[in-house]
PDB file as gemmi writes it, atoms N, CA and C in Angstrom:
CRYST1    1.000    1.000    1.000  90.00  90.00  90.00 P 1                      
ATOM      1  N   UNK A   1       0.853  -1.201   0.000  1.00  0.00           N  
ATOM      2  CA  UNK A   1       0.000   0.000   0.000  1.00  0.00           C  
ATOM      3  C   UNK A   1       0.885   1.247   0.000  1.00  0.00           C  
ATOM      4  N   UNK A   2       0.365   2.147  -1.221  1.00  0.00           N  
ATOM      5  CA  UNK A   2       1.776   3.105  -1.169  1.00  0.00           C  
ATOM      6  C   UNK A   2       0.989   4.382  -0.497  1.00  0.00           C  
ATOM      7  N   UNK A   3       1.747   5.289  -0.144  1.00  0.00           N  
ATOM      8  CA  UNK A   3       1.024   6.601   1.040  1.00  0.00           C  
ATOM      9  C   UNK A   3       0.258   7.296  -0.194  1.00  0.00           C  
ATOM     10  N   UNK A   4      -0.242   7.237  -1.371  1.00  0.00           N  
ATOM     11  CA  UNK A   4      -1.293   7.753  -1.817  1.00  0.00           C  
ATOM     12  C   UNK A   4      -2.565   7.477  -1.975  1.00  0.00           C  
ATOM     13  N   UNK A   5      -2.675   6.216  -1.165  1.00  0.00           N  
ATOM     14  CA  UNK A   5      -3.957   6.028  -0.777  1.00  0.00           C  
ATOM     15  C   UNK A   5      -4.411   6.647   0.817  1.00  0.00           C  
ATOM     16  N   UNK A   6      -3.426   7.493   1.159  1.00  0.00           N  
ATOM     17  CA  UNK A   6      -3.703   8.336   2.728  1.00  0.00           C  
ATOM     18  C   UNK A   6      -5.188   9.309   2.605  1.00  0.00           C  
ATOM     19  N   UNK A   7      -5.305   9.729   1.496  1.00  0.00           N  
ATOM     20  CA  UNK A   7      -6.251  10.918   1.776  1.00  0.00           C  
ATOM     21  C   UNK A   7      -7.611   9.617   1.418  1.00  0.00           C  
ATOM     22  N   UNK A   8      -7.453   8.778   0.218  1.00  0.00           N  
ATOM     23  CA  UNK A   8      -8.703   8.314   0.141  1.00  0.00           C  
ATOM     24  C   UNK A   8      -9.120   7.125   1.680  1.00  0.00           C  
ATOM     25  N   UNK A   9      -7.935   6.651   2.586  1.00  0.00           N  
ATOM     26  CA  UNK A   9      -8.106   6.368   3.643  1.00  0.00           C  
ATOM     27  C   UNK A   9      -8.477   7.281   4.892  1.00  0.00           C  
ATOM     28  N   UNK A  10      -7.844   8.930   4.710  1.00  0.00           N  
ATOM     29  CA  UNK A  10      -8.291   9.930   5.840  1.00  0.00           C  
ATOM     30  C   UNK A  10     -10.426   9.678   5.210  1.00  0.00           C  
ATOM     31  N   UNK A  11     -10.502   9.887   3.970  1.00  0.00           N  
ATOM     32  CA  UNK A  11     -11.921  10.149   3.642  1.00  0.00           C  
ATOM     33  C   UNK A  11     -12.791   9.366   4.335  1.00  0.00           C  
ATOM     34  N   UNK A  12     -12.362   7.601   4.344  1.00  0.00           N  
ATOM     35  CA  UNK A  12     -13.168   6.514   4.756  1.00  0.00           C  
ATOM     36  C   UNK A  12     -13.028   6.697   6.098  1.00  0.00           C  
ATOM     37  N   UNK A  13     -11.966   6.969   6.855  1.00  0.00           N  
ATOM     38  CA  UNK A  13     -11.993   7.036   8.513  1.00  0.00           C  
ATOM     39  C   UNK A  13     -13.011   8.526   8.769  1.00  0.00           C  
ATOM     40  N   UNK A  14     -12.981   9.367   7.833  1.00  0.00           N  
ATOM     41  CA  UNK A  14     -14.091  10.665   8.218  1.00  0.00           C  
ATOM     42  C   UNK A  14     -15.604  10.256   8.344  1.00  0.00           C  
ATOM     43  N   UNK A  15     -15.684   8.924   6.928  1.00  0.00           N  
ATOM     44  CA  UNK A  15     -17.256   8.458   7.011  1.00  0.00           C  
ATOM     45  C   UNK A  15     -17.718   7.643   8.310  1.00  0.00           C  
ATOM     46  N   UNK A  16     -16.680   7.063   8.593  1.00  0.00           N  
ATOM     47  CA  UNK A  16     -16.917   6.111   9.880  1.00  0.00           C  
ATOM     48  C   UNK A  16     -17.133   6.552  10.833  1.00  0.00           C  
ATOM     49  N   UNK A  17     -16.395   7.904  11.505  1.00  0.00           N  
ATOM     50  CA  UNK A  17     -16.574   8.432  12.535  1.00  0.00           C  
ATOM     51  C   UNK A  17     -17.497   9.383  12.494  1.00  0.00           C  
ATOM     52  N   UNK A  18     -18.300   9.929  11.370  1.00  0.00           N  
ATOM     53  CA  UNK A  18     -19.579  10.670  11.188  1.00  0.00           C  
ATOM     54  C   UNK A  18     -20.858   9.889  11.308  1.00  0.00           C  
ATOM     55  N   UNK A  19     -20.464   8.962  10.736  1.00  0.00           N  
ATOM     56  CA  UNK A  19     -21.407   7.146  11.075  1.00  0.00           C  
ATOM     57  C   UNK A  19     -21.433   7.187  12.825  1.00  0.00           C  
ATOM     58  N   UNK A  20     -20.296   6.623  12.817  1.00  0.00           N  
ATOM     59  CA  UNK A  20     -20.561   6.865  14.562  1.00  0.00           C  
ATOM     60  C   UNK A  20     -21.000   7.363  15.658  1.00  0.00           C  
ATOM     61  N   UNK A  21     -20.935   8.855  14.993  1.00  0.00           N  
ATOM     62  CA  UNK A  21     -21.681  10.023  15.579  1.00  0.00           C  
ATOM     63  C   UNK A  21     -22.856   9.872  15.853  1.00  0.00           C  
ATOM     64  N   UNK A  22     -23.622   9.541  14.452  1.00  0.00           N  
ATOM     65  CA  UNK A  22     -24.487  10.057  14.320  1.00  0.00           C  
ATOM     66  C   UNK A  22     -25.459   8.815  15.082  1.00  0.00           C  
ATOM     67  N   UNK A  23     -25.082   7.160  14.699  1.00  0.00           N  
ATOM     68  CA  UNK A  23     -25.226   6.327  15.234  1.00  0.00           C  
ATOM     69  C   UNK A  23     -25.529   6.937  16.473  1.00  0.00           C  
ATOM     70  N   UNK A  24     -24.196   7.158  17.650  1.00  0.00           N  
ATOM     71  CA  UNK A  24     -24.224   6.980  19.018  1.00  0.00           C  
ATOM     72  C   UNK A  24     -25.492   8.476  19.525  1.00  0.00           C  
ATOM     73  N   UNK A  25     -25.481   9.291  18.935  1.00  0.00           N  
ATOM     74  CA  UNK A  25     -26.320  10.185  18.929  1.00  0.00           C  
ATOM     75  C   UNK A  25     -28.112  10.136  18.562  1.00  0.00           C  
ATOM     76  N   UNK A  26     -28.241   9.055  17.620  1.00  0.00           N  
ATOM     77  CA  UNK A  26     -30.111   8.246  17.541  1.00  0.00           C  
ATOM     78  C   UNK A  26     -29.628   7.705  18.632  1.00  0.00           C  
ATOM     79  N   UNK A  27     -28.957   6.676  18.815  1.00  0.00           N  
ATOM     80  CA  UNK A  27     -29.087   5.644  20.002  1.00  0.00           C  
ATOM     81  C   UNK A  27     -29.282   6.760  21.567  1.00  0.00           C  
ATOM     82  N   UNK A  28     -28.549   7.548  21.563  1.00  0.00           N  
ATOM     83  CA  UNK A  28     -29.014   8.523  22.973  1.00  0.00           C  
ATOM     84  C   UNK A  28     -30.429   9.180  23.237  1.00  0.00           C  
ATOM     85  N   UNK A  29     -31.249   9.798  21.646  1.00  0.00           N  
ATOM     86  CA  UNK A  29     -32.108  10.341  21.617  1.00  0.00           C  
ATOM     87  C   UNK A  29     -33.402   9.376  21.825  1.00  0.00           C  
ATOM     88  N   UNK A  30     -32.962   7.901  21.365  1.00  0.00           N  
ATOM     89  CA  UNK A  30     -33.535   6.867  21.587  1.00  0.00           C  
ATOM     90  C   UNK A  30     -34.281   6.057  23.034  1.00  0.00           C  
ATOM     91  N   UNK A  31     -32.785   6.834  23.793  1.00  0.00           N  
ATOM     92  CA  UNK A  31     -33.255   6.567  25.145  1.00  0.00           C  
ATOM     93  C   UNK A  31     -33.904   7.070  25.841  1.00  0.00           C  
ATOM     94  N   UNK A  32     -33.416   8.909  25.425  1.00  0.00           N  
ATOM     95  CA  UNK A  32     -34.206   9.942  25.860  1.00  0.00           C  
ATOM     96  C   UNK A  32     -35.539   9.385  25.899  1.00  0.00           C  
ATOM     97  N   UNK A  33     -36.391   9.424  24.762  1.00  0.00           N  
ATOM     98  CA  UNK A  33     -37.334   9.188  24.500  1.00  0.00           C  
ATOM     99  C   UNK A  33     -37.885   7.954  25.614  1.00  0.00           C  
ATOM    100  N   UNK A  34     -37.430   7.106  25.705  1.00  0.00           N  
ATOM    101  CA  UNK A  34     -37.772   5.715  26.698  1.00  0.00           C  
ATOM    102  C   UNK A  34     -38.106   6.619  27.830  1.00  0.00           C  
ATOM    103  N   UNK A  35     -37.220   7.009  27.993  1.00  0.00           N  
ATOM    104  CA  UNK A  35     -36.923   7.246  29.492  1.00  0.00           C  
ATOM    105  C   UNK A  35     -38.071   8.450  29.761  1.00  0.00           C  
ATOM    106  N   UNK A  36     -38.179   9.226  28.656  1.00  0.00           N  
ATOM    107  CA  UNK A  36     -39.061  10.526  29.056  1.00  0.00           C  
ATOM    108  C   UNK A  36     -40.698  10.279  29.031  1.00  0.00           C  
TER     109      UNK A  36                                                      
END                                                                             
């Protein structure tokens, strides 16, 4: 793997952790909701 696949790898680690976000963020509002 040569270092010019860095930016199209920074791109995929940006989708994942916006995924994540957004994931862990329904899952909180999710509870809210239970709980309220």
């Amino acid at each position: 793997m040569h270092w010019q696949n860095s930016h199209l790898f920074r791109q995929c680690a940006a989708i994942l952790v916006i995924g994540y976000g957004l994931f862990t963020a329904y899952d909180a509002v999710k509870l809210m909701i239970n709980l309220g």
